[in-house]
N, CA, C and O atoms as CSV, one atom per row, in Angstrom:
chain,resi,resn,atom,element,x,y,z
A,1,UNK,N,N,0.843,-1.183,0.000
A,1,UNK,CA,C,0.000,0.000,0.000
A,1,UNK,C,C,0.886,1.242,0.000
A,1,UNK,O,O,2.068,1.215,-0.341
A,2,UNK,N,N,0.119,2.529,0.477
A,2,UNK,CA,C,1.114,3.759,-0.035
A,2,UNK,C,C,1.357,3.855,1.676
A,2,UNK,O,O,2.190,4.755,1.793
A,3,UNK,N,N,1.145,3.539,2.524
A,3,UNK,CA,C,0.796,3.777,3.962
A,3,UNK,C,C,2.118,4.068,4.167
A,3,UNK,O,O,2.817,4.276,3.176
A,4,UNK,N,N,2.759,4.143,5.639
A,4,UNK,CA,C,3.603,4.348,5.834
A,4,UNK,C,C,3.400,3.601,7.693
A,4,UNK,O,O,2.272,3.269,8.059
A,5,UNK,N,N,4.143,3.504,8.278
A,5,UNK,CA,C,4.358,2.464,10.056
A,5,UNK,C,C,6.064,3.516,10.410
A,5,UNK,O,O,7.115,3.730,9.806
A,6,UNK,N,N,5.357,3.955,11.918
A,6,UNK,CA,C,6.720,4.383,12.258
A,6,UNK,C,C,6.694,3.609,13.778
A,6,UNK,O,O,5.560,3.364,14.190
A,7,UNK,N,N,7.494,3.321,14.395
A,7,UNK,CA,C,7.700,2.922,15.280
A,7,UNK,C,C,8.646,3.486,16.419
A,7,UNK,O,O,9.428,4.371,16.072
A,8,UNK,N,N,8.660,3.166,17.438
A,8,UNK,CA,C,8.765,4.224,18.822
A,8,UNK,C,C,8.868,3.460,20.273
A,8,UNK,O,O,8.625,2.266,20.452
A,9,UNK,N,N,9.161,4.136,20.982
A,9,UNK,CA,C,9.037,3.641,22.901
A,9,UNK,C,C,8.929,4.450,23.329
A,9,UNK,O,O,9.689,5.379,23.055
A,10,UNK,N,N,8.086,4.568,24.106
A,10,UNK,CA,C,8.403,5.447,25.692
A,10,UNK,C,C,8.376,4.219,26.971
A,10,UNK,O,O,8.027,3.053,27.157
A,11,UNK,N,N,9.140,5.634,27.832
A,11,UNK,CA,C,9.208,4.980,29.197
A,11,UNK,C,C,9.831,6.168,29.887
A,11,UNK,O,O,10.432,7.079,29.317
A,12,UNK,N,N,9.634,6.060,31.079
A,12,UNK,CA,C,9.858,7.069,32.373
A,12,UNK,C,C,11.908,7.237,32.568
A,12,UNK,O,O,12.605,8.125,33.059
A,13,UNK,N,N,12.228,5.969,31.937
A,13,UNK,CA,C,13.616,6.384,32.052
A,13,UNK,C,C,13.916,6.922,30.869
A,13,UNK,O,O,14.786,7.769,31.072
A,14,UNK,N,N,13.612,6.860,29.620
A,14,UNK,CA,C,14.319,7.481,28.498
A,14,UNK,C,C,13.669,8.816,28.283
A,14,UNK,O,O,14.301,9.753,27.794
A,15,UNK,N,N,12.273,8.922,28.683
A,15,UNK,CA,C,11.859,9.809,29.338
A,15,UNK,C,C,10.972,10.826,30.054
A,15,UNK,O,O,9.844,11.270,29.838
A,16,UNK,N,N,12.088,11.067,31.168
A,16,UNK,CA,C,11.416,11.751,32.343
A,16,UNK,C,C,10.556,12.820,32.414
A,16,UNK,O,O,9.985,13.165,33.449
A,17,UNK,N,N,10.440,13.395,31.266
A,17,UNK,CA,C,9.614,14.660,31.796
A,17,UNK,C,C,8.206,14.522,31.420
A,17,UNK,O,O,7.396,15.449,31.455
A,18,UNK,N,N,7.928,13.202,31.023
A,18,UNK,CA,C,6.425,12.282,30.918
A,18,UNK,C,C,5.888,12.142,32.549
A,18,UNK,O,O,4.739,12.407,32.901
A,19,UNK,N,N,6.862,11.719,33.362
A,19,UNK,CA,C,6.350,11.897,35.126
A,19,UNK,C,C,5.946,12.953,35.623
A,19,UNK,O,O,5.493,12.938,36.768
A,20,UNK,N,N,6.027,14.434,34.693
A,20,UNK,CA,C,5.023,15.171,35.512
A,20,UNK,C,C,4.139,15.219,34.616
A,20,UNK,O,O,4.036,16.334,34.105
A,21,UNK,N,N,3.407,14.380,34.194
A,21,UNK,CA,C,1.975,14.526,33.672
A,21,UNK,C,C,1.307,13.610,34.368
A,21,UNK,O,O,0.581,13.013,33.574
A,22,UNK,N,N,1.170,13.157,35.541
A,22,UNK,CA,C,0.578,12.161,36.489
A,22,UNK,C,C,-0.772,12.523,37.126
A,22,UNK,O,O,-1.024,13.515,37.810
A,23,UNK,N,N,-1.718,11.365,36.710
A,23,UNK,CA,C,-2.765,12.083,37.047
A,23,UNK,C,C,-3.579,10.646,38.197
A,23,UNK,O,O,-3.750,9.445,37.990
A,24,UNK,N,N,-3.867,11.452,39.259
A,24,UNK,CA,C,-3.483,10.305,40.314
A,24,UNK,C,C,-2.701,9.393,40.427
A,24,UNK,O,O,-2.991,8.705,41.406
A,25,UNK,N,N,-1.864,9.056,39.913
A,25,UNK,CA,C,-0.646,8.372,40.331
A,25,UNK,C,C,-0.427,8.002,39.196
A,25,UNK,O,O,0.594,7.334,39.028
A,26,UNK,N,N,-1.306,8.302,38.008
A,26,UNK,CA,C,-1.103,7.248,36.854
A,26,UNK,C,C,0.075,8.174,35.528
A,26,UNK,O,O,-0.012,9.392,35.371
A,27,UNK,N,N,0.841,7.510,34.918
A,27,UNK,CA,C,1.343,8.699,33.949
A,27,UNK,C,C,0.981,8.826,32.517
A,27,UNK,O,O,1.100,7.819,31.819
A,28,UNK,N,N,0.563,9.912,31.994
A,28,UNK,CA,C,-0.471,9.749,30.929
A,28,UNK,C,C,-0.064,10.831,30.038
A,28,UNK,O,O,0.010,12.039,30.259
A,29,UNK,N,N,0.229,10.033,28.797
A,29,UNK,CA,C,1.090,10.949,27.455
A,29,UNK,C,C,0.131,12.296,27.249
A,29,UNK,O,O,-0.992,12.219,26.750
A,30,UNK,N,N,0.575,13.214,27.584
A,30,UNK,CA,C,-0.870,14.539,27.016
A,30,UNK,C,C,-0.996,14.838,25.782
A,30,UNK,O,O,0.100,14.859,25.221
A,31,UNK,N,N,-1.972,15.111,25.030
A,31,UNK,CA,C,-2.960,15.059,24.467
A,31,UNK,C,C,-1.977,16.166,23.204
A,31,UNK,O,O,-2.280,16.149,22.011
A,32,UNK,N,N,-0.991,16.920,23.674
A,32,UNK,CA,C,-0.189,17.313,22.789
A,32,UNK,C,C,1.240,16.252,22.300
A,32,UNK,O,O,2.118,16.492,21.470
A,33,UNK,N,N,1.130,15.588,22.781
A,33,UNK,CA,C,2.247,14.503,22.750
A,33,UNK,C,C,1.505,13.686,21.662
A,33,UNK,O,O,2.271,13.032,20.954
A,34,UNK,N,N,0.207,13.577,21.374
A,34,UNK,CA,C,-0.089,12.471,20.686
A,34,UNK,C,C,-0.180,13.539,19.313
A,34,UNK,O,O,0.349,13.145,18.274
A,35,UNK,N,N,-0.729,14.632,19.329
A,35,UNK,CA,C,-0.414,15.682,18.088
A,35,UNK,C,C,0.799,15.678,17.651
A,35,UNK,O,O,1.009,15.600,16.441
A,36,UNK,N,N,1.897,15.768,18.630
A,36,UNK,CA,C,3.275,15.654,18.040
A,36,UNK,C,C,3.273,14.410,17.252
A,36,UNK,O,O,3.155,14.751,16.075
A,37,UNK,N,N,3.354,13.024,17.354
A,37,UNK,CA,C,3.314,12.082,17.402
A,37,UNK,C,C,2.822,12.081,15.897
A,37,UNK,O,O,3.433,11.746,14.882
A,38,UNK,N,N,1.473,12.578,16.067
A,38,UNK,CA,C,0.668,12.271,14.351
A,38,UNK,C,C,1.529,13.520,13.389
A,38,UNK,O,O,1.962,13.167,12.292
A,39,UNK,N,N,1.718,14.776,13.790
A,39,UNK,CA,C,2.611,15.325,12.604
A,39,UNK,C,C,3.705,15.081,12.481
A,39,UNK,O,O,4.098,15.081,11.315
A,40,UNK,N,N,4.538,14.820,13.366
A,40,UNK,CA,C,6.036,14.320,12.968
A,40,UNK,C,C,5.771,12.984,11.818
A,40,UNK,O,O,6.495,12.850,10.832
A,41,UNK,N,N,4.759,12.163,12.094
A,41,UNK,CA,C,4.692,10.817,10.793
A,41,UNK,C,C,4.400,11.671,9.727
A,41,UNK,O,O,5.103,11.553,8.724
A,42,UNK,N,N,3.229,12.773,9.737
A,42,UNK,CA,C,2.796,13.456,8.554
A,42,UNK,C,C,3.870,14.089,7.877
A,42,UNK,O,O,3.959,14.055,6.650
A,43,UNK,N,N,5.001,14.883,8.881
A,43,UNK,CA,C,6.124,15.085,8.339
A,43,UNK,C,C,6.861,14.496,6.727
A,43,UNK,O,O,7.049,14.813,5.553
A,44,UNK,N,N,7.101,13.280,7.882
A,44,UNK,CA,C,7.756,12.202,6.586
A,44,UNK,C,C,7.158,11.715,5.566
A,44,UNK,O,O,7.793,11.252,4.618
A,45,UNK,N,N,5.884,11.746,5.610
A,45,UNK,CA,C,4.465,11.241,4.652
A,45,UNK,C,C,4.418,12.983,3.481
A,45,UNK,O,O,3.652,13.207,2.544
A,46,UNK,N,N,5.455,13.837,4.005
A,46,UNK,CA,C,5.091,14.829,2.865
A,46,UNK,C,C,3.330,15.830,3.162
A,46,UNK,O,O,2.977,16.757,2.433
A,47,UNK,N,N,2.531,15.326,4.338
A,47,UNK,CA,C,1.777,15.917,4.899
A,47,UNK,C,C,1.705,16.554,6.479
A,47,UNK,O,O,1.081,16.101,7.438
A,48,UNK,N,N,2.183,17.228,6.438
A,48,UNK,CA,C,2.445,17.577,7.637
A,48,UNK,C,C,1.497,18.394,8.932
A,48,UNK,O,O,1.740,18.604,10.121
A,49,UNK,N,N,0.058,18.790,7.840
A,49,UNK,CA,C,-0.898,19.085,8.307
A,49,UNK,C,C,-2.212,18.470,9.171
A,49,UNK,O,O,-3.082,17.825,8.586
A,50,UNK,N,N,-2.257,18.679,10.314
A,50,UNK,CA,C,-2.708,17.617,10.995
A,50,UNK,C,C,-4.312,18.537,10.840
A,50,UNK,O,O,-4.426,19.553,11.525
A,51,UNK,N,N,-5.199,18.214,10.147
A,51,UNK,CA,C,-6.847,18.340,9.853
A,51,UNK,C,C,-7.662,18.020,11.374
A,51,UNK,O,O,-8.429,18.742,12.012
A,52,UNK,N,N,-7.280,16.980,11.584
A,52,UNK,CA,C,-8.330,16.417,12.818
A,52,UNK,C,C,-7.430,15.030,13.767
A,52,UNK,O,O,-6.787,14.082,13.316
A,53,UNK,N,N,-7.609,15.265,14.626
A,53,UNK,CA,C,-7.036,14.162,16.009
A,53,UNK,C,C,-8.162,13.974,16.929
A,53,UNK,O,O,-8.462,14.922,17.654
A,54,UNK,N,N,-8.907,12.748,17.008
A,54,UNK,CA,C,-9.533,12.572,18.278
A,54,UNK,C,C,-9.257,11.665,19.196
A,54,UNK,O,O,-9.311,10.456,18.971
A,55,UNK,N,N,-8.954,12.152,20.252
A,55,UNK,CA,C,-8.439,11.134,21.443
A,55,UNK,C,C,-9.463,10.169,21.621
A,55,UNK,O,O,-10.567,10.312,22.146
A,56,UNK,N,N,-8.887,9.058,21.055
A,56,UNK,CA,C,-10.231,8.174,21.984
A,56,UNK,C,C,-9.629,6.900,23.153
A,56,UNK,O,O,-10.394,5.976,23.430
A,57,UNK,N,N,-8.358,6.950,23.720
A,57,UNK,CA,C,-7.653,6.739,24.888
A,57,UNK,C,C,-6.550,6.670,25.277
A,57,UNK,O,O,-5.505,6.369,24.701
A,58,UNK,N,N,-6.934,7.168,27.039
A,58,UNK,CA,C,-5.425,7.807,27.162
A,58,UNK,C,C,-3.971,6.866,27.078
A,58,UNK,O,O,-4.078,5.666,27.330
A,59,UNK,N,N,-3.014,7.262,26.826
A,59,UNK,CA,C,-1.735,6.806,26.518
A,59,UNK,C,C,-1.092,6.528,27.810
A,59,UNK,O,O,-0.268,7.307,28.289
A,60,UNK,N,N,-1.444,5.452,28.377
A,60,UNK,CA,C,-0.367,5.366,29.994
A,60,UNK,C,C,1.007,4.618,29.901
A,60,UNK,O,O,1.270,3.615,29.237
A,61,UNK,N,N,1.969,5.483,30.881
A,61,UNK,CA,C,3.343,5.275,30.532
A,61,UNK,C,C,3.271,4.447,31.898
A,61,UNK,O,O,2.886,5.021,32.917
A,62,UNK,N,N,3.653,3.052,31.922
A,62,UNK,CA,C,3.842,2.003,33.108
A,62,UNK,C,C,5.219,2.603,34.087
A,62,UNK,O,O,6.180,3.122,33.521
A,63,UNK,N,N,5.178,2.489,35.237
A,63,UNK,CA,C,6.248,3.103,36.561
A,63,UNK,C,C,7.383,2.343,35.988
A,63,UNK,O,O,8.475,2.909,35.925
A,64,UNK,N,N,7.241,1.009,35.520
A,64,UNK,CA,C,8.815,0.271,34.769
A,64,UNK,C,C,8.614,-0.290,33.684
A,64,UNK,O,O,7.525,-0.718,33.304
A,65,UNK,N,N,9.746,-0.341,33.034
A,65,UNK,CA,C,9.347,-0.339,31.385
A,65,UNK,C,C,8.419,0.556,30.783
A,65,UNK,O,O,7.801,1.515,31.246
A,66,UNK,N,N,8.463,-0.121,29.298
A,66,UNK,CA,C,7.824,0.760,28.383
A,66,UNK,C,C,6.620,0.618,27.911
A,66,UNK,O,O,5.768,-0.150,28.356
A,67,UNK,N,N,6.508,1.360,26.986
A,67,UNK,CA,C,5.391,0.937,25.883
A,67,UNK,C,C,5.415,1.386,24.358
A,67,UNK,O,O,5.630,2.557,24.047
A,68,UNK,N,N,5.229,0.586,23.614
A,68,UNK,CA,C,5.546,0.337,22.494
A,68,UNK,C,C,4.521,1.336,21.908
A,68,UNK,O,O,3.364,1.360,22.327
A,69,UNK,N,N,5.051,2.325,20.736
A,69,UNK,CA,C,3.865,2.946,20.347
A,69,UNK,C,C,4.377,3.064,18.394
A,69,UNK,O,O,5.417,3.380,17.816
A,70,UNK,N,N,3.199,2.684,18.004
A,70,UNK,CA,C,3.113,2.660,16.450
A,70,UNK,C,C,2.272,3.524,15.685
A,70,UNK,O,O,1.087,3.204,15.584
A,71,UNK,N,N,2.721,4.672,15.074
A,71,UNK,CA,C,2.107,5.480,14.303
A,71,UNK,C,C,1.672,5.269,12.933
A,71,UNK,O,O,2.737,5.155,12.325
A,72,UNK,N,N,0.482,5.120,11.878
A,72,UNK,CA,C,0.177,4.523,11.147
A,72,UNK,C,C,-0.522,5.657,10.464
A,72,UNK,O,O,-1.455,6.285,10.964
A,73,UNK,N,N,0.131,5.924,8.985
A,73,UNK,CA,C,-0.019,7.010,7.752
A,73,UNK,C,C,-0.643,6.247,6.672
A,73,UNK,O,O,0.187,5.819,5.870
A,74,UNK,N,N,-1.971,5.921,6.390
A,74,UNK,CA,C,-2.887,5.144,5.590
A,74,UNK,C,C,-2.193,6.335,4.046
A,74,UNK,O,O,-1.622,7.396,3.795
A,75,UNK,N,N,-2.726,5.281,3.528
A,75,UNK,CA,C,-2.845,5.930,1.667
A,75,UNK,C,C,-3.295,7.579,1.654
A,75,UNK,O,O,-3.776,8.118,2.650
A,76,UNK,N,N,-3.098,8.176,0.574
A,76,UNK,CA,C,-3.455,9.149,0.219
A,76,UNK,C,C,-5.244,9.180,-0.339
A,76,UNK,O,O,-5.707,8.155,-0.838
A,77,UNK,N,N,-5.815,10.000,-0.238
A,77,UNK,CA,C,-7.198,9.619,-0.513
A,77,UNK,C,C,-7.589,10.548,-2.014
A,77,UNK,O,O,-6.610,11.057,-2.561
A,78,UNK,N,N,-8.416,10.685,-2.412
A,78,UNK,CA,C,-9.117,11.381,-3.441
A,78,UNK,C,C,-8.509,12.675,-3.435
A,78,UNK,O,O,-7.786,13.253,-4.247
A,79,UNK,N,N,-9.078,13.056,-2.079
A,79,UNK,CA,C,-8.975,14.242,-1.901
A,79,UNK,C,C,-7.103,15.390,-1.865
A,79,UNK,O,O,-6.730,16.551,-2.039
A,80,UNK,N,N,-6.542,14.064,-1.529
A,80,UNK,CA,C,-5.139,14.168,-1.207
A,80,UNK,C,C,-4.323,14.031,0.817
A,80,UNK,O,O,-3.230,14.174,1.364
A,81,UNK,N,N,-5.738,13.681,1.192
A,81,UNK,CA,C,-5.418,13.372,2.497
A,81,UNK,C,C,-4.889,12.257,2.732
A,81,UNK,O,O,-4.675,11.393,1.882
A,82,UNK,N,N,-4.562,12.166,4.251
A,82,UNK,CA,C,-3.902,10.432,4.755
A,82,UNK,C,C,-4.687,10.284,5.904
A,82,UNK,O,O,-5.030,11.343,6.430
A,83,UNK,N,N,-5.140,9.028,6.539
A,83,UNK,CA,C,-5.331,9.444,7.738
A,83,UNK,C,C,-4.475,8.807,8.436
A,83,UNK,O,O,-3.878,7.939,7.799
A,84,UNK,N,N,-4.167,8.926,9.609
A,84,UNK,CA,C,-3.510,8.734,11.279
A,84,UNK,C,C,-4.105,7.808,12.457
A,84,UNK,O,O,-5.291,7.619,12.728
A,85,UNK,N,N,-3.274,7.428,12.910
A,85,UNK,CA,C,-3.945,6.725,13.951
A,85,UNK,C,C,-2.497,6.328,14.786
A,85,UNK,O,O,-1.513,5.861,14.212
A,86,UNK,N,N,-2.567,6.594,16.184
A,86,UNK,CA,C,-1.572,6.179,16.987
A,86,UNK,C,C,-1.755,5.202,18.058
A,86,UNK,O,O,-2.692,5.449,18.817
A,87,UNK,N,N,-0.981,4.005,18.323
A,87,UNK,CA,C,-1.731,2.937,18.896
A,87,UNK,C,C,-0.863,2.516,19.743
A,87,UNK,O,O,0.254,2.841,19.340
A,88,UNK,N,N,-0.793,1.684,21.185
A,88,UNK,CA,C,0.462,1.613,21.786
A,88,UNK,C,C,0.162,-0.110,22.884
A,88,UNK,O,O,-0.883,-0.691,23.179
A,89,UNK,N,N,1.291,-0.349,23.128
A,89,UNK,CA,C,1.257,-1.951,23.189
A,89,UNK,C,C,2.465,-1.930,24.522
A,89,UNK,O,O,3.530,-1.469,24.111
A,90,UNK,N,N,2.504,-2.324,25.985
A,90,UNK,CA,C,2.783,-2.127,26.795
A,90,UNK,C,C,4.166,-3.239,26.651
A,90,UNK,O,O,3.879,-4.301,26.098
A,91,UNK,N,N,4.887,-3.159,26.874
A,91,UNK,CA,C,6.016,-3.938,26.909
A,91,UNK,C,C,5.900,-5.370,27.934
A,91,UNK,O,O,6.785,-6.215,27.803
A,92,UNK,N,N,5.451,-5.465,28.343
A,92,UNK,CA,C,5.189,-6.266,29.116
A,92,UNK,C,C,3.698,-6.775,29.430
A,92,UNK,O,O,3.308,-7.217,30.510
A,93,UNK,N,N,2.737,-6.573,27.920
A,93,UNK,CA,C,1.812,-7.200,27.496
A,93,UNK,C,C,1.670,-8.915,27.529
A,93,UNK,O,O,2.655,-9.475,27.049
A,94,UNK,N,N,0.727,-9.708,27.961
A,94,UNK,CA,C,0.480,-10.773,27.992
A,94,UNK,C,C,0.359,-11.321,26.240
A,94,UNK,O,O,-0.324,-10.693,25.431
A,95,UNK,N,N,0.754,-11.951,26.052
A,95,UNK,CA,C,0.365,-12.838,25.253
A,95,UNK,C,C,1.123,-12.890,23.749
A,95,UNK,O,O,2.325,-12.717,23.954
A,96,UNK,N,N,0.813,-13.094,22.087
A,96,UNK,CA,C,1.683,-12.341,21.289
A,96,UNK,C,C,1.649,-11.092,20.412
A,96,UNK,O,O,1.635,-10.949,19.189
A,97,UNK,N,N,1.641,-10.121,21.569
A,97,UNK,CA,C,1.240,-8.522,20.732
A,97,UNK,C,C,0.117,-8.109,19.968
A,97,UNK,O,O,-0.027,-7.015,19.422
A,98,UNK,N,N,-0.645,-9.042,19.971
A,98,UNK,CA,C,-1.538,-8.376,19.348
A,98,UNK,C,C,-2.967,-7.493,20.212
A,98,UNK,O,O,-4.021,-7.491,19.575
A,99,UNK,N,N,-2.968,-7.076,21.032
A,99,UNK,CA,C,-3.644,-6.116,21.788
A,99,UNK,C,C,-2.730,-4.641,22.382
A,99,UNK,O,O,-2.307,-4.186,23.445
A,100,UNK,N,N,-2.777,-4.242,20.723
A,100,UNK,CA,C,-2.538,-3.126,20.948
A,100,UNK,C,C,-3.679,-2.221,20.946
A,100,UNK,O,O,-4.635,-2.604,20.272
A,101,UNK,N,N,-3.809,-0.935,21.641
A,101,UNK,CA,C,-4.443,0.148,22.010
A,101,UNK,C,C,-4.903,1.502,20.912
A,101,UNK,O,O,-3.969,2.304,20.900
A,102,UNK,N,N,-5.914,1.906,20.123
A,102,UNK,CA,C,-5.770,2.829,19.551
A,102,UNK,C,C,-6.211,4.125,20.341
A,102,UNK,O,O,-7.314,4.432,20.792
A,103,UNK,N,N,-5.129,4.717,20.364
A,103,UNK,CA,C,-5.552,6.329,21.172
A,103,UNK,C,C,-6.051,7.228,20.535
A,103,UNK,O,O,-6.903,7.731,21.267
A,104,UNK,N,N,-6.015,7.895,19.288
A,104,UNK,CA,C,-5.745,8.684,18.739
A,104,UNK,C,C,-6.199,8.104,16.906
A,104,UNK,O,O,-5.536,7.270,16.290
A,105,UNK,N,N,-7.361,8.758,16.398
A,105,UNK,CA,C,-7.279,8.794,14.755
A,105,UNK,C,C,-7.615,10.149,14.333
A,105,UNK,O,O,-8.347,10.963,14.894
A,106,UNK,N,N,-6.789,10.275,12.976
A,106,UNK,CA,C,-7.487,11.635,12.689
A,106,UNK,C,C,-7.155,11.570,11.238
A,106,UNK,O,O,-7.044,10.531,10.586
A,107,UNK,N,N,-6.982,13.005,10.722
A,107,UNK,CA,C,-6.363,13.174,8.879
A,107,UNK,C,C,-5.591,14.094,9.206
A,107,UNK,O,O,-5.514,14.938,10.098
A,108,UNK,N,N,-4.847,13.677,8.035
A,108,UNK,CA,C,-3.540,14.055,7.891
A,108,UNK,C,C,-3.478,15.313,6.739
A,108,UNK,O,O,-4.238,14.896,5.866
A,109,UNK,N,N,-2.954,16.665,6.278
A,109,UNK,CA,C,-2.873,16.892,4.530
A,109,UNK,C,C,-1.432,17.948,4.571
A,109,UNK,O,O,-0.765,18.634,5.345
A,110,UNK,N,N,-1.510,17.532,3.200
A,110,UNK,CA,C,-0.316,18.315,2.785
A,110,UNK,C,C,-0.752,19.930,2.987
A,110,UNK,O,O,-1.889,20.371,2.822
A,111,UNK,N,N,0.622,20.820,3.448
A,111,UNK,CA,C,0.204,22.175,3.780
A,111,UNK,C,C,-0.233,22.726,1.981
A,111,UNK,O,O,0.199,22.264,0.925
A,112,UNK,N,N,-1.318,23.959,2.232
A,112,UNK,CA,C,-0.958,24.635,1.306
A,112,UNK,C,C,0.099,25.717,0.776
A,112,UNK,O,O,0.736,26.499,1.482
A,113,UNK,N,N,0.147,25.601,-0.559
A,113,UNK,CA,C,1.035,26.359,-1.112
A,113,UNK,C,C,1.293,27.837,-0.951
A,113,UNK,O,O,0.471,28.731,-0.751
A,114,UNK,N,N,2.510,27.904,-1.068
A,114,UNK,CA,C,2.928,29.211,-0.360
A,114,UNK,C,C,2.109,30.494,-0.909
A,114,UNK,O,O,1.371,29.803,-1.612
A,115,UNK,N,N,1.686,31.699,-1.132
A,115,UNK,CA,C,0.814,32.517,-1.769
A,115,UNK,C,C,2.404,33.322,-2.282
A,115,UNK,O,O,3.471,33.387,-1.672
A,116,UNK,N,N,2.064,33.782,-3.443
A,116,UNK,CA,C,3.393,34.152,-4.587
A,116,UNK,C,C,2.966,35.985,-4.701
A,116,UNK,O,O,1.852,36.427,-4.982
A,117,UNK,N,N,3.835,36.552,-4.486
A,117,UNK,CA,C,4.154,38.115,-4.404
A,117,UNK,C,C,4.005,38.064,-5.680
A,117,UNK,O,O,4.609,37.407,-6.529
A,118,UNK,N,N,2.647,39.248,-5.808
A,118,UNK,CA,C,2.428,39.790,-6.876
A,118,UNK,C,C,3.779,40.512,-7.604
A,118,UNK,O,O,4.315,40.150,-8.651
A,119,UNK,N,N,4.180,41.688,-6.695
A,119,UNK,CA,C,5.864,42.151,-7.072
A,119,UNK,C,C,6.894,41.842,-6.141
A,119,UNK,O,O,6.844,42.057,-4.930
A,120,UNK,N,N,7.992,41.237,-6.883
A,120,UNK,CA,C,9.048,40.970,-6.223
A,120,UNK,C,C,9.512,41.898,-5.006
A,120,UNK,O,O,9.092,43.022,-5.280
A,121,UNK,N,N,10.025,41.922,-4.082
A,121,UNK,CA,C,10.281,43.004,-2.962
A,121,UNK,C,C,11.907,42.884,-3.124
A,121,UNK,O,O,12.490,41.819,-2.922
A,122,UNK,N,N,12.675,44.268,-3.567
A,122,UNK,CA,C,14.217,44.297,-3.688
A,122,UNK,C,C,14.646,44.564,-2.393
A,122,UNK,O,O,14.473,45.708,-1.976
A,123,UNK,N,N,15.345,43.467,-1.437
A,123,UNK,CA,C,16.170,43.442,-0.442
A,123,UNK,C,C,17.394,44.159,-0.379
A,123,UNK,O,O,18.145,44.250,0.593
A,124,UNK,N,N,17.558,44.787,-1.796
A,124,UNK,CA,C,18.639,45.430,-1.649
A,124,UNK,C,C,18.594,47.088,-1.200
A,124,UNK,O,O,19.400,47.884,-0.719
A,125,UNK,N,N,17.173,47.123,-1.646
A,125,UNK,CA,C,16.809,48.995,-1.522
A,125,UNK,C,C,16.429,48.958,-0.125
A,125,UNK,O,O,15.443,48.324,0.249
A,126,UNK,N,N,17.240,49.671,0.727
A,126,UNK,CA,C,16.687,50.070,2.314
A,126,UNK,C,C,16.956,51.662,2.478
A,126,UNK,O,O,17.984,52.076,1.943
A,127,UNK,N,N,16.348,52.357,2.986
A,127,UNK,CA,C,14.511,51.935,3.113
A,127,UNK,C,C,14.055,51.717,1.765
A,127,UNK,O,O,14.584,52.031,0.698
A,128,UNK,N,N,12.638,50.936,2.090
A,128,UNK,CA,C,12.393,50.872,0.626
A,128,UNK,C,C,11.413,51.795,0.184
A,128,UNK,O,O,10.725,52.332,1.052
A,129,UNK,N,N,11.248,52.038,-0.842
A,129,UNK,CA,C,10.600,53.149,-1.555
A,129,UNK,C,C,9.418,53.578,-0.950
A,129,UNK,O,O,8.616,52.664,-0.755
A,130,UNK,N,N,9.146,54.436,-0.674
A,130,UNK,CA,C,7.858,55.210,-0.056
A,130,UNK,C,C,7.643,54.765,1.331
A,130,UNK,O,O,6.560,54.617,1.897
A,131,UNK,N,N,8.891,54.562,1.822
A,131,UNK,CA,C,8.581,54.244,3.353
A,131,UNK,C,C,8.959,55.724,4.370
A,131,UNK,O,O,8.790,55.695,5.589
């Protein structure tokens, strides 16, 4: 397919500054961490525009060890979108991996194009004319 799979860890030792997001005792990736997460893939996917993210659960970082987290950049669509989805799998999951977690789906799009100066602006004239 055109998709794209990035792959990842967290954990409290590689890193720490996930422990102050603790919410009763529990530690829980915030809700901008998972935005990072979906545009940095959009990045590399050539879309870097994140359209829509909906949390649909929270991301908990275990007191030892990790958790495995997989970011997933589906095909390009009609329209020229991708969508997203970030999903995460505890390191110390029972059984063989396959109960992983989806937190997070949304769309992905390429930014738009830059808007093009009617007249060139000469960097060389300071001040510039009629200022």
């Amino acid at each position: 397919s055109d998709g794209l799979l990035f792959t990842s860890r967290l954990s409290l030792k590689s890193h720490p500054w996930l422990a102050d997001h603790a919410v009763g005792g529990v530690v829980l990736v915030p809700g901008t961490g998972l935005v990072e997460l979906a545009v940095r893939a959009g990045d590399e996917a050539g879309c870097g525009v994140l359209e829509e993210l909906v949390i649909e659960a929270p991301l908990v970082v275990p007191e030892q060890g990790g958790v495995r987290v997989l970011v997933t950049v589906g095909a390009t669509d009609e329209t020229g979108a991708r969508p997203v989805e970030v999903h995460s799998l505890r390191e110390d999951a029972p059984g063989d991996g396959d109960a992983w977690t989806r937190h997070a789906a949304g769309t992905l799009s390429a930014p738009a194009p830059a808007p093009t100066r009617a007249v060139p602006f000469d960097f060389t004239a300071w001040p510039p004319p009629g200022a």
